[in-house]
C-alpha positions in Angstrom: 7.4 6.9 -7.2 8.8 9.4 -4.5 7.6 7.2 -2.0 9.5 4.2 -3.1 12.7 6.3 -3.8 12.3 7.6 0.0 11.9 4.2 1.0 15.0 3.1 -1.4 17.1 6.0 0.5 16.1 4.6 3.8 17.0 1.3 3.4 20.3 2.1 2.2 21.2 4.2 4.8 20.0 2.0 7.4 21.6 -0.8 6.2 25.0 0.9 6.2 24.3 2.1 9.9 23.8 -1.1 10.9 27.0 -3.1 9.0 29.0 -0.4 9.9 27.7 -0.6 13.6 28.1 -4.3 13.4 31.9 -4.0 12.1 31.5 -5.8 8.8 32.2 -5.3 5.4 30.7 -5.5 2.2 32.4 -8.9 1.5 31.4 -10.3 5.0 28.6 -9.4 5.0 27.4 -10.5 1.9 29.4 -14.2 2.4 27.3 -14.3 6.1 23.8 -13.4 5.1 24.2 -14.8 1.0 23.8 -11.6 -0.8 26.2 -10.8 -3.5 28.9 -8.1 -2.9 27.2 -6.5 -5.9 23.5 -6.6 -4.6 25.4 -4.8 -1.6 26.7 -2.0 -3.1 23.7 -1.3 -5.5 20.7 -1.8 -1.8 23.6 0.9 -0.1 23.7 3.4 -3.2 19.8 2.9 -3.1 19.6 1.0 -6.4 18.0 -2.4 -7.0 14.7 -3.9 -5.7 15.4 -6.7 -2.6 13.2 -9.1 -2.1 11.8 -10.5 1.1 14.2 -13.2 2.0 17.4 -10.7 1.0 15.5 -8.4 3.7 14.8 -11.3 6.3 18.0 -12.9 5.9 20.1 -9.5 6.5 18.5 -8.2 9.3 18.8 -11.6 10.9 23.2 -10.8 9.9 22.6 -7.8 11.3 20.7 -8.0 14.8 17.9 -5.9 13.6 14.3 -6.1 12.6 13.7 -6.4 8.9 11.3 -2.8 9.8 14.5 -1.7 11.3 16.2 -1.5 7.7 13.1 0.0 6.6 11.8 2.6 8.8 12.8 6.4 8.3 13.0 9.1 11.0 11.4 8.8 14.6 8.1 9.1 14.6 5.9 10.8 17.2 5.6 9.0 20.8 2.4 6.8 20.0 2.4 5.3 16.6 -0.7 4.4 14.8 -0.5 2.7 12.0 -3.4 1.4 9.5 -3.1 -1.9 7.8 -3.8 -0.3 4.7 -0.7 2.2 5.0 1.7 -0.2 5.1 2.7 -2.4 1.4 3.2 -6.3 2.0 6.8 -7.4 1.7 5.5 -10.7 0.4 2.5 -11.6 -1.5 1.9 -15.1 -3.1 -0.1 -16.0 -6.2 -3.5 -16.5 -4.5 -3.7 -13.4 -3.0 -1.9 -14.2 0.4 0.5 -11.5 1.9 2.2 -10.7 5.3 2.6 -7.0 6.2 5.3 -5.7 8.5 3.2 -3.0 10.5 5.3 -2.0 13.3 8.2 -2.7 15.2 8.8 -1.7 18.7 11.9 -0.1 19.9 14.9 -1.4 22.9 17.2 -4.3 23.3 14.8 -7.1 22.5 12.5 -5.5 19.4 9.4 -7.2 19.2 8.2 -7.2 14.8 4.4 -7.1 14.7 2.9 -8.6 11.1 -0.6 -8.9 10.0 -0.7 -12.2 7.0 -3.7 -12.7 5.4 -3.1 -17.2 3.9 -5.3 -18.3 1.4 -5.9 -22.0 1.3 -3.3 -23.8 0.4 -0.7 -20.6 -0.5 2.4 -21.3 1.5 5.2 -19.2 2.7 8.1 -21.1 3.5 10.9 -19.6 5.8 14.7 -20.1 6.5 15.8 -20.2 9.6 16.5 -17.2 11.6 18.9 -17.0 14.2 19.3 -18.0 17.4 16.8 -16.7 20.2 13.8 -15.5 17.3 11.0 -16.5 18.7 7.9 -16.2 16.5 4.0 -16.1 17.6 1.5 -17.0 15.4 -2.2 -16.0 16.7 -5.2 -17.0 14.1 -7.8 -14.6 14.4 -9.9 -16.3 11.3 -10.0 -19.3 9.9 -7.1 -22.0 10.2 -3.4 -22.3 9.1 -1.2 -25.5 9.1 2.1 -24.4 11.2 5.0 -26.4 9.9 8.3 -26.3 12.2 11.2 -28.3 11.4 9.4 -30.9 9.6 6.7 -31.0 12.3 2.7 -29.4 11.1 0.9 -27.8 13.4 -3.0 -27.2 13.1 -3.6 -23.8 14.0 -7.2 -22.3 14.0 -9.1 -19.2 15.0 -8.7 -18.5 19.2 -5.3 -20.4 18.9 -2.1 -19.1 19.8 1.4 -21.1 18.8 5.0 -20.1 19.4 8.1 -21.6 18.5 12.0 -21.2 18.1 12.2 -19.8 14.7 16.0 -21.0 14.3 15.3 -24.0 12.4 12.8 -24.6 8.9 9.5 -23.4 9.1 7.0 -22.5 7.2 2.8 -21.2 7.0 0.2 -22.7 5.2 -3.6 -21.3 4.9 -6.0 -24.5 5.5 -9.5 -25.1 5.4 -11.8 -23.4 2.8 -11.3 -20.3 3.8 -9.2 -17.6 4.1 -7.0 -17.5 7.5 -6.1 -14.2 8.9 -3.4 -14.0 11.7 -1.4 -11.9 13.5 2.2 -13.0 14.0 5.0 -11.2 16.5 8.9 -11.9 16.0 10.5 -11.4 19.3 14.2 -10.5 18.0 17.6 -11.3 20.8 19.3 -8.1 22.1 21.8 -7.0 20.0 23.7 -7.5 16.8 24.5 -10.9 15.5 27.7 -12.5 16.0 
């Protein structure tokens, strides 16, 4: 339990860096990534439990990487970081689950995930802002890719990348399991 109250305490005070930093209040905040003033209050006094999307969808207000809101102190100059070390923000019902491992630093951060799709589990996504730019590279198995309406047959060798600013959304296919590792190339600086 320490570790999720650490993790609680981080959050909060990262997200508060980062609306402050971005000029916005509570209220606008809330009203520009959909999370209510009250949901606000209780993730900055490191209450409540966010999900994934209320992660995904204020770092995308915010102009930072969801790991961004996450991550606690500065680590060492090389980071390391074991699969196994690191809880997955989603999971789904067959036993699918993305894991944020890392997230590199500067203007432009680049989020690097590790998803593990079971056939037919889907993860469907909102769009993210402008300039996200997502890579999806299937290291086993075979996924369906679906971007605005569009599906995409991914399978193991194959790299795809895509706008992530409209609908889109990850589906294991086949019979077995896919594995893949997917980057988020975030724009430089804070939304507007």
């Amino acid at each position: 339990m320490a570790e999720t109250a650490a993790a609680l305490q981080a959050l909060a005070r990262n997200v508060r860096t980062a609306r402050t930093r971005a000029g916005l209040s509570l209220d606008e905040l809330g009203r520009r990534a959909q999370v209510s003033k009250g949901a606000l209050v209780g993730l900055e006094k490191a209450q409540g439990n966010p999900n994934f999307a209320t992660l995904v969808r204020l770092a995308d207000t915010l102009g930072v990487s969801v790991s961004a809101l996450m991550e606690g102190p500065a680590e060492d100059r090389v980071r390391v970081v074991a699969a196994d070390a690191v809880a997955p923000l989603w999971t789904g019902a067959r036993g699918s689950e993305a894991r944020l491992m890392l997230t590199t630093t500067g203007p432009a951060p680049v989020e690097v995930w590790r998803w593990r799709l079971e056939p037919g589990e889907e993860y469907p996504s909102h769009p993210h802002q402008s300039g996200v730019v997502e890579t999806v590279s299937v290291t086993e198995g075979r996924m369906t890719l679906v971007v605005d309406g569009t599906e995409h047959t991914v399978e193991a060798g194959q790299t795809a990348t895509f706008d992530a600013d409209a609908p889109h959304t990850y589906r294991g296919s086949g019979t077995g399991t896919c594995h893949l590792i997917m980057t988020v190339q975030l724009p430089p600086g804070p939304a507007a």
